[in-house]
LOLUM-67736 format. One line per field, with one value per residue (C-alpha): residue in three letters; x, y, z. Coordinates in steps of 0.1 Angstrom, whole numbers, padded with zeros to 4 digits. Each point is the difference from the previous one (the first is absolute). Layout:
// residues N
res	(ALA / ...)
px	(X / ...)
py	(Y / ...)
pz	(Z / ...)
This chain:
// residues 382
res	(UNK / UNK / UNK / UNK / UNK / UNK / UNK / UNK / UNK / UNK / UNK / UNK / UNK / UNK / UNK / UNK / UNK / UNK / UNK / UNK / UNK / UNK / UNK / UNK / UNK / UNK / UNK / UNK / UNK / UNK / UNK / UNK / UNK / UNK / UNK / UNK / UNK / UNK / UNK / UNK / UNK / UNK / UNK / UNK / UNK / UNK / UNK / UNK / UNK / UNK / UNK / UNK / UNK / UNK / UNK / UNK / UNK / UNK / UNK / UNK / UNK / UNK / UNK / UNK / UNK / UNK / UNK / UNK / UNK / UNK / UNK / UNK / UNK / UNK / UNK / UNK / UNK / UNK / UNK / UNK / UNK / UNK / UNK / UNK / UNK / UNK / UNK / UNK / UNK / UNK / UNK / UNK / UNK / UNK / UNK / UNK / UNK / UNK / UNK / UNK / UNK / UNK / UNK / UNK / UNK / UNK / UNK / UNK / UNK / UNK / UNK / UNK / UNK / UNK / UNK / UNK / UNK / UNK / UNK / UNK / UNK / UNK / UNK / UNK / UNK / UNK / UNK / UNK / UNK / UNK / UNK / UNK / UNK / UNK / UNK / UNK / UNK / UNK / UNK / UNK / UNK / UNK / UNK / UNK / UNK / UNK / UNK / UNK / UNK / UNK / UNK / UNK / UNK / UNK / UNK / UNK / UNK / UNK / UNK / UNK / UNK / UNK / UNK / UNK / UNK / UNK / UNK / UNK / UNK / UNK / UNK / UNK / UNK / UNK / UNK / UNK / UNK / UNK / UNK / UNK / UNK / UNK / UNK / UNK / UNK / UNK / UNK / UNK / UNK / UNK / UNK / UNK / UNK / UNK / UNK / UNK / UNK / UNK / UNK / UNK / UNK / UNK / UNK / UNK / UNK / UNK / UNK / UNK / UNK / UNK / UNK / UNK / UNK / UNK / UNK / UNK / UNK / UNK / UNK / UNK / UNK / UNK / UNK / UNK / UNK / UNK / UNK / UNK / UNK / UNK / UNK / UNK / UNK / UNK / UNK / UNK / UNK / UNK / UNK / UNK / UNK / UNK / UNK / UNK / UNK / UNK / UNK / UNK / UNK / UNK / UNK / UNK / UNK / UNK / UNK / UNK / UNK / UNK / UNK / UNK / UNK / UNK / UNK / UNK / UNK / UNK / UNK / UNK / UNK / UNK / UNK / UNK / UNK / UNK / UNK / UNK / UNK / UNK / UNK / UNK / UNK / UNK / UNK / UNK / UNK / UNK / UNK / UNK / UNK / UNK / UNK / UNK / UNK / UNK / UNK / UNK / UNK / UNK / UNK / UNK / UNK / UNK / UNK / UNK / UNK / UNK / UNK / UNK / UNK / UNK / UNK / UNK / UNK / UNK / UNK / UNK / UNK / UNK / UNK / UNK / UNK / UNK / UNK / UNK / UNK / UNK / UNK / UNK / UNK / UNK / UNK / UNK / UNK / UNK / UNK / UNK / UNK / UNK / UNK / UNK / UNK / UNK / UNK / UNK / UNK / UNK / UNK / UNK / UNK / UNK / UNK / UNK / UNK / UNK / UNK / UNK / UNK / UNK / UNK / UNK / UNK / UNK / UNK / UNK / UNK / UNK / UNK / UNK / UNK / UNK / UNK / UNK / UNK / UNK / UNK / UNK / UNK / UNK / UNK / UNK / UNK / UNK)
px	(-0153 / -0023 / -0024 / 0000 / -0026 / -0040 / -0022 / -0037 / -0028 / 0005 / 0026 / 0042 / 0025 / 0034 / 0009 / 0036 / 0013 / 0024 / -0011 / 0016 / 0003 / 0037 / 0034 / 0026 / 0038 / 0000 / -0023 / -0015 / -0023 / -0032 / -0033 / -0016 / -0004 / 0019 / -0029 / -0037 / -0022 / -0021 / -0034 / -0018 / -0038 / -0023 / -0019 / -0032 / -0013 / 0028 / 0018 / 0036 / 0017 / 0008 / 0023 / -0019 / 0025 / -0007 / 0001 / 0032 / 0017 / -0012 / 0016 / 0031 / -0006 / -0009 / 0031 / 0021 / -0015 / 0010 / 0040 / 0023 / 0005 / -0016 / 0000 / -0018 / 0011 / 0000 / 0027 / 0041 / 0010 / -0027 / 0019 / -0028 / -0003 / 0008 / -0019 / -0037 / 0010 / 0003 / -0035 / -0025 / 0011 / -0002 / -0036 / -0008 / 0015 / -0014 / -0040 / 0007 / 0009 / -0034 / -0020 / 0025 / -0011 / 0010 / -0006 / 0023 / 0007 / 0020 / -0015 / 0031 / 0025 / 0031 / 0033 / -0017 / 0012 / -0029 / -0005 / 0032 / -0005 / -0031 / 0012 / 0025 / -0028 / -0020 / -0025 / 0004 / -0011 / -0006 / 0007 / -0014 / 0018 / -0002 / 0037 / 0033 / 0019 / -0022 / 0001 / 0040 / -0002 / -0024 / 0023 / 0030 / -0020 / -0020 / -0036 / -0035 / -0007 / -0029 / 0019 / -0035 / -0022 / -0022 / -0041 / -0031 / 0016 / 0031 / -0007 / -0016 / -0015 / -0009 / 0032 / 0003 / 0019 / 0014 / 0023 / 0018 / 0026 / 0002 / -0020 / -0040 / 0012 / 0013 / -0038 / -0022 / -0036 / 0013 / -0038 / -0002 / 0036 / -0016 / -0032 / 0019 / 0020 / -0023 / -0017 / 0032 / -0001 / -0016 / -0026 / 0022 / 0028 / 0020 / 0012 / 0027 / 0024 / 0018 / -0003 / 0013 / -0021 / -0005 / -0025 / 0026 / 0008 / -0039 / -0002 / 0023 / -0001 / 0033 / 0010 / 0031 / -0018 / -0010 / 0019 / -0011 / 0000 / -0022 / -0034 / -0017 / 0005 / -0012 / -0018 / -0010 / -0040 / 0007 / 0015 / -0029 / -0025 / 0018 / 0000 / -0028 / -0019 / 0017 / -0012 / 0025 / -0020 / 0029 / 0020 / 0034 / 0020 / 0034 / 0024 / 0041 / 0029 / 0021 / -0004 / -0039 / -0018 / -0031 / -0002 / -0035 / -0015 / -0036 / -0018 / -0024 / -0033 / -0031 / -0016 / -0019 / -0035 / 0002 / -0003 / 0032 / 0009 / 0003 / 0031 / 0024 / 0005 / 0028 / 0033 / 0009 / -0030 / 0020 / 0035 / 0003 / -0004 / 0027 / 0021 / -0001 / 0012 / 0029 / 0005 / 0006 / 0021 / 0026 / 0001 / 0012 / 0019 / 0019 / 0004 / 0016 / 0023 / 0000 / 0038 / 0008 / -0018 / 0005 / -0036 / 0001 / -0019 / -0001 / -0035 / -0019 / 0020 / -0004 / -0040 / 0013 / 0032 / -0025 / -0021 / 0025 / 0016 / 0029 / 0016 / 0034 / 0013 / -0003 / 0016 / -0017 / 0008 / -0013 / 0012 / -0005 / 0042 / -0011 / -0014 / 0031 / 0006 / -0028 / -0020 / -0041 / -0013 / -0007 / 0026 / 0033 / 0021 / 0008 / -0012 / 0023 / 0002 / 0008 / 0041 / -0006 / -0008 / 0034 / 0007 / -0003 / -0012 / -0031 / -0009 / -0001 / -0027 / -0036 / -0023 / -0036 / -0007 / -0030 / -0007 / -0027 / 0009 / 0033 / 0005 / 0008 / 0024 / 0016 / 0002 / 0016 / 0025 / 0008 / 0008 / 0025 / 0016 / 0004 / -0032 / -0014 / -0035 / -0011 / 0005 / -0019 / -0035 / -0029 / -0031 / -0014 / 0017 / 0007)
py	(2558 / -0019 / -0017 / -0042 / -0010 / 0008 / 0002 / 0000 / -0009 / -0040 / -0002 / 0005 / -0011 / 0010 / -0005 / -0020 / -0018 / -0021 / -0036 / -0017 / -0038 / -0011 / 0016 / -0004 / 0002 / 0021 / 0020 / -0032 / -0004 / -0018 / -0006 / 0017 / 0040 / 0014 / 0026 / 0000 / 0024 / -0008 / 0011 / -0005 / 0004 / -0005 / -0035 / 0015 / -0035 / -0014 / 0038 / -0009 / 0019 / -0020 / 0001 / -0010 / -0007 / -0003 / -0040 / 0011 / 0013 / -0030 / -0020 / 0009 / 0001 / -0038 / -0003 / 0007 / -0022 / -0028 / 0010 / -0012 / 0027 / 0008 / 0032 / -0007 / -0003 / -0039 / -0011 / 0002 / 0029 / 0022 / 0005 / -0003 / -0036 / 0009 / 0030 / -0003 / -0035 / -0008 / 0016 / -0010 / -0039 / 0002 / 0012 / -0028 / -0025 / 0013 / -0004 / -0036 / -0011 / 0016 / -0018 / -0033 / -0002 / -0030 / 0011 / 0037 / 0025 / 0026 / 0024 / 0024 / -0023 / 0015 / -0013 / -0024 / 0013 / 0001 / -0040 / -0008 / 0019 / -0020 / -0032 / -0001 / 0008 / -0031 / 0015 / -0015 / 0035 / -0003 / 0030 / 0020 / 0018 / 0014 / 0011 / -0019 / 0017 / -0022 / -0031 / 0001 / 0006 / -0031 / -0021 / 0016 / -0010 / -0029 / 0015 / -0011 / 0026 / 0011 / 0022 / 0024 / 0028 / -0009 / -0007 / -0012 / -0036 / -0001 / -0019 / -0034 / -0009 / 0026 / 0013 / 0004 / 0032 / 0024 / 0031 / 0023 / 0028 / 0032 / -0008 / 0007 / 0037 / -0011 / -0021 / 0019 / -0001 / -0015 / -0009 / -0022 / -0016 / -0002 / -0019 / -0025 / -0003 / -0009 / -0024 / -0018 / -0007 / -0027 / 0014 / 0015 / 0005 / 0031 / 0024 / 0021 / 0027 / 0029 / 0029 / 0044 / 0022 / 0030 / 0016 / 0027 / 0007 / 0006 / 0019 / 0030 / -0007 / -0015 / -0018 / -0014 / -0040 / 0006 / -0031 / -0015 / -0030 / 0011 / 0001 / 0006 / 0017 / -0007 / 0014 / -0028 / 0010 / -0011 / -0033 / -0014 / 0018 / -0024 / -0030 / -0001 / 0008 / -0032 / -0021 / 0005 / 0003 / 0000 / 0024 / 0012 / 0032 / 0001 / 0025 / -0011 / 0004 / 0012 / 0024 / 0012 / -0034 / -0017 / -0039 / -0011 / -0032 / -0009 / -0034 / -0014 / -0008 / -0007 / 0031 / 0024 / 0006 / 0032 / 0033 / 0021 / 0029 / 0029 / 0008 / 0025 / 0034 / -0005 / 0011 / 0013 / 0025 / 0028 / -0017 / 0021 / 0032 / -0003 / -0017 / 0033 / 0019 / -0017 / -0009 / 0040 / 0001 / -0027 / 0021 / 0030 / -0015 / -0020 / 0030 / 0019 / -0031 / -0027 / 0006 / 0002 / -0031 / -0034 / -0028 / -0022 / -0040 / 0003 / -0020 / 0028 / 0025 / -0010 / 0015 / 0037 / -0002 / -0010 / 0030 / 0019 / -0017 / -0012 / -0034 / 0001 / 0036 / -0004 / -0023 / -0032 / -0016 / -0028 / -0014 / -0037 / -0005 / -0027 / 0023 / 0019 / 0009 / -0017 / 0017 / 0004 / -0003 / 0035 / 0017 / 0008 / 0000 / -0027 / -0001 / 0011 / -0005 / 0007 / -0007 / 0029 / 0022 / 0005 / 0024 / 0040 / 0012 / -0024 / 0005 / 0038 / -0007 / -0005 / -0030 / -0008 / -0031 / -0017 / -0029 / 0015 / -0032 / 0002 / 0038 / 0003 / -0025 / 0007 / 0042 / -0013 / -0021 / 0032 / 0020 / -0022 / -0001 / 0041 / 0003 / 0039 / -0007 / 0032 / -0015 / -0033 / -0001 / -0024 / 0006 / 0010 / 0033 / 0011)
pz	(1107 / -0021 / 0024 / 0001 / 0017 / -0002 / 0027 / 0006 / 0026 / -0003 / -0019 / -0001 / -0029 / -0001 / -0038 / 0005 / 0023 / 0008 / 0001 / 0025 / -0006 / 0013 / 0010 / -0025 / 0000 / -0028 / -0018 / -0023 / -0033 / 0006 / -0023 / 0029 / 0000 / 0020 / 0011 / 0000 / 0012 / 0030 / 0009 / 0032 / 0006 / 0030 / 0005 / 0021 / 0002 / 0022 / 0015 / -0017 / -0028 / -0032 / -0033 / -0035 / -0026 / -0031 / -0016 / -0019 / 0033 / 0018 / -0027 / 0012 / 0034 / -0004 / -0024 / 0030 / 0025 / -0022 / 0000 / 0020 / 0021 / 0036 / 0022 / 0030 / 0033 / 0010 / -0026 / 0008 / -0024 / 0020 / 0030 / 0021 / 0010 / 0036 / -0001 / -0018 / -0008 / 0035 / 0008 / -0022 / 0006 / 0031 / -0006 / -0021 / 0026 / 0029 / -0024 / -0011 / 0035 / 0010 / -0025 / -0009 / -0039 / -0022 / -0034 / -0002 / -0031 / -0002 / -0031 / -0014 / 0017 / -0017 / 0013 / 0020 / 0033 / 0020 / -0014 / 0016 / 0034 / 0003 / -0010 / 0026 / 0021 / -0006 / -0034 / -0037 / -0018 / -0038 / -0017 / -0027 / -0021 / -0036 / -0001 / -0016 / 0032 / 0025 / -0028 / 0009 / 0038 / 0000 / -0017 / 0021 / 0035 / -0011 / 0013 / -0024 / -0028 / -0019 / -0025 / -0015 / 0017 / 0024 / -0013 / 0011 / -0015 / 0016 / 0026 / -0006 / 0035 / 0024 / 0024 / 0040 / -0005 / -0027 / 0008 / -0019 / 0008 / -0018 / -0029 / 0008 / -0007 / -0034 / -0016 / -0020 / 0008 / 0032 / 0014 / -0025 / 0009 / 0036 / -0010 / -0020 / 0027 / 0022 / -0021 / 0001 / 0038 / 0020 / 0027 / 0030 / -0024 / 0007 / -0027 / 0015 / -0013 / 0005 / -0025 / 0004 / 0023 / -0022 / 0026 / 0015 / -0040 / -0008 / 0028 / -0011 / -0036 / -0007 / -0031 / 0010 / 0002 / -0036 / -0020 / -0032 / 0017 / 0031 / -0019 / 0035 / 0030 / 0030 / 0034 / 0022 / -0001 / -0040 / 0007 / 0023 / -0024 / -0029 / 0022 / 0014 / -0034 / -0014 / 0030 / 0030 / 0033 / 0026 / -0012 / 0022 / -0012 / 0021 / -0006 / -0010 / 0023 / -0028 / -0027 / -0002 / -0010 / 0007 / 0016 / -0016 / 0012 / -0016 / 0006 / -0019 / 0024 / -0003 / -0019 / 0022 / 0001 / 0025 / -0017 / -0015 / 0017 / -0013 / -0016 / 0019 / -0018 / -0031 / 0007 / -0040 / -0007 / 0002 / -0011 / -0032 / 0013 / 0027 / -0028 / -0022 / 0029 / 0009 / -0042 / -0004 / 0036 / -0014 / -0034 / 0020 / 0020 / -0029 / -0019 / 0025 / 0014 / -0024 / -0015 / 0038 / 0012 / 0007 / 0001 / 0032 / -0011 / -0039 / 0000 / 0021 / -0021 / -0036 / -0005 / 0015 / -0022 / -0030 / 0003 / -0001 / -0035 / 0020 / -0007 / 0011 / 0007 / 0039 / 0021 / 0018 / 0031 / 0018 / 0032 / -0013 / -0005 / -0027 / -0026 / 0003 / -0037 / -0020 / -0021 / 0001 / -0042 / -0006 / 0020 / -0016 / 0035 / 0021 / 0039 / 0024 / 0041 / 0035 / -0013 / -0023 / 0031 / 0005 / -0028 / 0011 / -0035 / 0005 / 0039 / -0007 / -0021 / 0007 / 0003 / -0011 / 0018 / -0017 / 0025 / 0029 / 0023 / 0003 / -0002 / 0036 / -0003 / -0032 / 0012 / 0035 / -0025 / -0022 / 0028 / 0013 / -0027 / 0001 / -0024 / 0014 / 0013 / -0014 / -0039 / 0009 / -0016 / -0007 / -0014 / 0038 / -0002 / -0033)
């Protein structure tokens, strides 16, 4: 087997890839490639790991922000509004009535969800937005647009809060997106977000949060390093109730005049090392039961089925019931789920499953539907 991915001290690429940018009915033509490769590198500065695409990858990245087309999870085709959706709202509610803004954006609004939820609420949120998808939701439920990427001059006069969900892990040089974001607040104005914990992932040097889309990947010792570097003094790192997630509030005070401390020991020193280990496991493993295997939550999956060259001989599942048959860009089978349990020839298979938070609960799932615990695996005991 040819190898597809390259490895070194303080540095990973996996060659091709699968960009995943939507679900589709079918599989469907776009000017954007279908597959990139990805490489990931350590940011020492700040303890997080990083993607660097080249401008021509970017290109398209940014092509695809623009479409009308939207995969996260705060948006009615996700099937998670009552789920995730439900959640991180109630985050963002449970902030604003702590601090009662006025002047409120939402940067990466999407559908516009989260506007709604707090509208009914009592807060007028403008969004910002880059995409055509969140152009039509805005017209669809009437909430204030600004339809471009968020800069340094986006907003006019100076805001009493800005938040954002699921995007700080998607901006490039995303220290600078946090100064600029807070020169865009009013003193005591709160920036507040909720962005992937990657720090169990670092830990044991698993790739399965590597996305195109996910330039960086957090531990929470990197997101107060990044905040308070821009100017955050009160920093507060809470942990999600669902999913593995971090509830971020930051507020802009008066800046400090007391000497840093010192900055805890980084998590990632010693990420690619661990990585090669378990990038050779999976490569065994695959070789000996990858005809005979079916890959539990096709996003965590996708960078072990792309070292391995594989982009649509195994079967994917998902739990989500609403991604039941769509198709990720890249991968030439559509998604199955928990329905498709019910065929013998596929619960006498076996199972990678690629998502570390829910593995207890996705293994407990499997074997009630007749799955043999024995032929369950994840990248803890390969």
């Amino acid at each position: 087997m040819k190898q597809l991915w390259n490895i070194q001290k303080n540095f990973l690429e996996i060659k091709k890839m699968p960009y995943y940018w939507r679900l589709s009915n079918s599989i469907k033509d776009s000017s954007v490639p279908k597959y990139l490769p990805i490489r990931v590198r350590i940011n020492d500065e700040y303890d997080f790991l990083e993607s660097f695409p080249t401008d021509n990858e970017w290109k398209y990245m940014q092509e695809s922000y623009f479409k009308n087309e939207n995969i996260g999870f705060v948006n009615p085709e996700s099937g998670q509004i009552l789920k995730y959706g439900k959640n991180v709202n109630d985050f963002f509610l449970k902030v604003m009535k702590n601090y009662k803004p006025k002047k409120i954006f939402e940067i990466g609004c999407g559908a516009g969800f989260t506007i709604k939820f707090l509208s009914e609420n009592g807060f007028n949120v403008i969004g910002i937005d880059p995409s055509e998808y969140s152009f039509k939701w805005s017209q669809k439920l009437n909430f204030e647009l600004i339809n471009n990427f968020f800069d340094q001059n986006t907003i006019e006069k100076r805001a009493d809060f800005i938040f954002c969900n699921d995007v700080f892990e998607h901006i490039p040089k995303v220290y600078e997106f946090t100064s600029q974001v807070y020169d865009s607040l009013n003193s005591g104005g709160v920036f507040c977000f909720s962005t992937p914990n990657s720090t169990q992932n670092i830990n044991i040097g698993d790739i399965s949060m590597f996305e195109h889309q996910h330039v960086n990947m957090f531990s929470e010792n990197s997101i107060k390093l990044i905040l308070q570097k821009a100017g955050f003094n009160k920093v507060v790192v809470n942990y999600g109730k669902y999913g593995n997630v971090f509830n971020v509030i930051a507020e802009k005070t008066k800046r400090s005049c007391t000497k840093k401390k010192k900055n805890l020991k980084g998590i990632c020193s010693n990420f690619f090392e661990r990585t090669s280990l378990n990038l050779n496991k999976f490569e065994k493993f695959y070789k000996n039961f990858g005809d005979n295997c079916c890959f539990y939550v096709p996003l965590r999956c996708i960078p072990y089925l792309a070292l391995v060259g594989d982009f649509g001989k195994s079967d994917l599942f998902d739990s989500n019931q609403s991604w039941r048959g769509k198709y990720i860009d890249g991968y030439s089978k559509p998604i199955k789920s928990k329905n498709d349990l019910k065929d013998k020839r596929i619960i006498e298979k076996n199972f990678f499953i690629g998502s570390i938070t829910f593995y207890k609960e996705i293994k407990k799932m499997l074997i009630d539907h007749k799955v043999n615990s024995n032929k369950i695996f994840s990248i803890y005991n390969l």
